[in-house]
N, C-alpha and C positions, 0 to 999 in steps of 0.2 A: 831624552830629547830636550837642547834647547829652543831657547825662540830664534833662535840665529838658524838653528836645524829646520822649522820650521818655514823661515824663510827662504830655502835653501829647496822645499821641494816643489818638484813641477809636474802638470799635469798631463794624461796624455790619451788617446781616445784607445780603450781597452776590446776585443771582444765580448760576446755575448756569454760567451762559457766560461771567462773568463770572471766578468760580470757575475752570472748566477753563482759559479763556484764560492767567491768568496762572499756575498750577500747571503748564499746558502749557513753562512759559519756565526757572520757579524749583523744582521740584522731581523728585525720583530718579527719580516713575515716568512722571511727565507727566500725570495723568492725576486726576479726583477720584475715581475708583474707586466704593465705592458712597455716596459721602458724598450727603445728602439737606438738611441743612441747614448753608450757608455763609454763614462770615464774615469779614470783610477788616478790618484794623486801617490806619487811617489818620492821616494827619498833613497838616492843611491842604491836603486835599485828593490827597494821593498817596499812591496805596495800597502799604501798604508789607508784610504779611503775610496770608493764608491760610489760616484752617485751617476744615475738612469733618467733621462727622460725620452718621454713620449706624445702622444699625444693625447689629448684629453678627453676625460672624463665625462664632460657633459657635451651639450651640443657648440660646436665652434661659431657659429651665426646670430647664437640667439645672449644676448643681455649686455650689459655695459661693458664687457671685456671684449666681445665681440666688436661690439660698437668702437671702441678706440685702439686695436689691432685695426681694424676697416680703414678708420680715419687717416691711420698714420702707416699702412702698407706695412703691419708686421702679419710675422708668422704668430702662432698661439699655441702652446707647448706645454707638458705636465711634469712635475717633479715628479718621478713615480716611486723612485727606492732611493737609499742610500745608506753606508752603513762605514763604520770606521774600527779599526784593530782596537781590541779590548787597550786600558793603557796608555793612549795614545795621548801627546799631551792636549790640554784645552786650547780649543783654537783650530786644530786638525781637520774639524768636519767645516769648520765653515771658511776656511782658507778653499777645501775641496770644492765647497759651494760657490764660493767666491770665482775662484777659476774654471769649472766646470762650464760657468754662464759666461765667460767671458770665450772661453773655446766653441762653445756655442754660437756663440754671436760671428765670430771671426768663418764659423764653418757655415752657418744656414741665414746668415747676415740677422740684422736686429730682430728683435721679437720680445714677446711677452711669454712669461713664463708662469704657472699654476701654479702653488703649491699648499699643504694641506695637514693640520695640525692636529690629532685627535688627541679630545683631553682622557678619552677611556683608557686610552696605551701611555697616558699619563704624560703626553704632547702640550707645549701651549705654542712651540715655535722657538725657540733658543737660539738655535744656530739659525735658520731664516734670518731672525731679528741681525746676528752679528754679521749675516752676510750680506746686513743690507736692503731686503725686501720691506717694500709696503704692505702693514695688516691692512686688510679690507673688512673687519670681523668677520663675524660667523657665518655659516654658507643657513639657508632656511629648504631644506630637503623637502618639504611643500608633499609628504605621505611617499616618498620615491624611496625605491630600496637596492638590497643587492640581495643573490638570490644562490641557492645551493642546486643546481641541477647536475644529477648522475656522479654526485661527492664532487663537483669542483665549486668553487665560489667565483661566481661573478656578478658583475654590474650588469645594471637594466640596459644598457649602451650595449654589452657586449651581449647581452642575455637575447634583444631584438635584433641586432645582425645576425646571430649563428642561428635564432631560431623562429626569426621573422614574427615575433609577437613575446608579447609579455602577457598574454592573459593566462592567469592562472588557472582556470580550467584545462589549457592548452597545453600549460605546461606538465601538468598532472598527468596529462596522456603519456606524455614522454618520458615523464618521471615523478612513478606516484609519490615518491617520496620528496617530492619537490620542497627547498625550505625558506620562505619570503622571510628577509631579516631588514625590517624599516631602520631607515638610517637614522644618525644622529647628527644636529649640527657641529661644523668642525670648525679651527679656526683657518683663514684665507687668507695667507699671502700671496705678494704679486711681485716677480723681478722684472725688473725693465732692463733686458739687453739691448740698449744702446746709448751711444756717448754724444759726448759736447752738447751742440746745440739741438738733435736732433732728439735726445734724453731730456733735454730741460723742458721742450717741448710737450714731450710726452706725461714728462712727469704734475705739468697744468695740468693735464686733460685728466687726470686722475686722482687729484686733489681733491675732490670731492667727495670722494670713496674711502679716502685715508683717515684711519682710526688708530689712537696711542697702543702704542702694545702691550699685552696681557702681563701680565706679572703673576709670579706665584705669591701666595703668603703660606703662613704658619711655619711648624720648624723647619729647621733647615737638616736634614741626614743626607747617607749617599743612599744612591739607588739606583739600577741603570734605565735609564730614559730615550724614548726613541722619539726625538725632536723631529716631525714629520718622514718619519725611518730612518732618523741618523743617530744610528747607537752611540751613545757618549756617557760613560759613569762620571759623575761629579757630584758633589756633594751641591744637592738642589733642594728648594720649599714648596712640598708639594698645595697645590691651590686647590 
């Protein structure tokens, strides 16, 4: 693949099975998680990227992103998966990235979008950074978790809708085997889907938030890295 190839492919909004089948193959967790609207970046017909969002994580009312989604009448949306063909040349996930927000914007009009960097799975944000997004640093998970009830894993979000409480005693009833796993800070990006002046706009009101982004040090080798679950082998320095 050249970069001419590269320029050459276009995005296009994929199903859901479609979706988890190949996430199932190309990415960290397997899985689209709660992603709600997907899309597949292709090339003459071979789908060659991935990426899912949804809606978020935490609560959509409450803190500064709440706050300047309010202000400026966007929606608030979560990176949830994404993953890219082993091989693929560099540039591929975050061309996906690139265009995915941009079909986004055109389909559910401007918004802000989440997205989430974990340095465990050996993330600092890579493709984020090439496609554009603002770090906001690290998220401070303030003792909050995700939680293993009846073998699936989920969020305290999702853990108090489907079972209307998060107290651990409660949960025990349900499943003594319950397994509280305390989170850890990640890194926080932010895309702003929208243009011209209504983007520059937005992008004041969030200047204040905006922190240089992470870099790795030490040696540099290959290894495959899932830059907020976007599979990508390159020869990277892990930090």
């Amino acid at each position: 693949m050249t970069s001419e190839d590269i320029l050459r492919t276009r995005i296009a909004r994929i199903g859901k099975s479609s979706a988890r089948e190949f996430l199932a193959k190309f990415e960290i967790l397997g899985n689209v998680g709660m992603g709600v609207w997907h899309w597949g970046l292709h090339l003459e017909g071979t789908l060659l990227s991935v990426i899912t969002f949804g809606t978020t994580c935490f609560g959509g009312r409450r803190g500064w992103i709440a706050d300047v989604a309010a202000r400026h009448g966007l929606r608030v949306f979560q990176v949830c998966r994404g993953g890219t063909l082993p091989g693929a040349r560099k540039g591929v996930p975050s061309r996906a990235m690139a265009l995915s927000c941009r079909a986004m914007r055109e389909h559910q009009g401007p918004f802000l979008a989440v997205a989430y960097a974990d340095e465990t799975l050996g993330e600092i944000g890579t493709i984020y950074q090439a496609a554009g997004a603002i770090y906001t640093g690290t998220t401070d998970p303030k003792g909050q978790a995700d939680y293993i009830v009846n073998g699936r894993k989920r969020s305290a979000w999702q853990v108090r809708k489907r079972y209307g409480t998060r107290d651990r005693k409660a949960l025990k009833r349900i499943d003594p085997a319950v397994t509280v796993m305390p989170l850890r800070p990640k890194h926080r990006y932010l895309f702003i889907g929208a243009e011209g002046s209504k983007r520059r706009t937005i992008l004041s009101s969030v200047q204040a938030y905006s922190r240089p982004y992470p870099k790795r040090s030490g040696l540099a080798f290959p290894v495959p890295f899932s830059y907020g679950h976007h599979m990508e082998s390159e020869m990277s320095a892990l930090s």
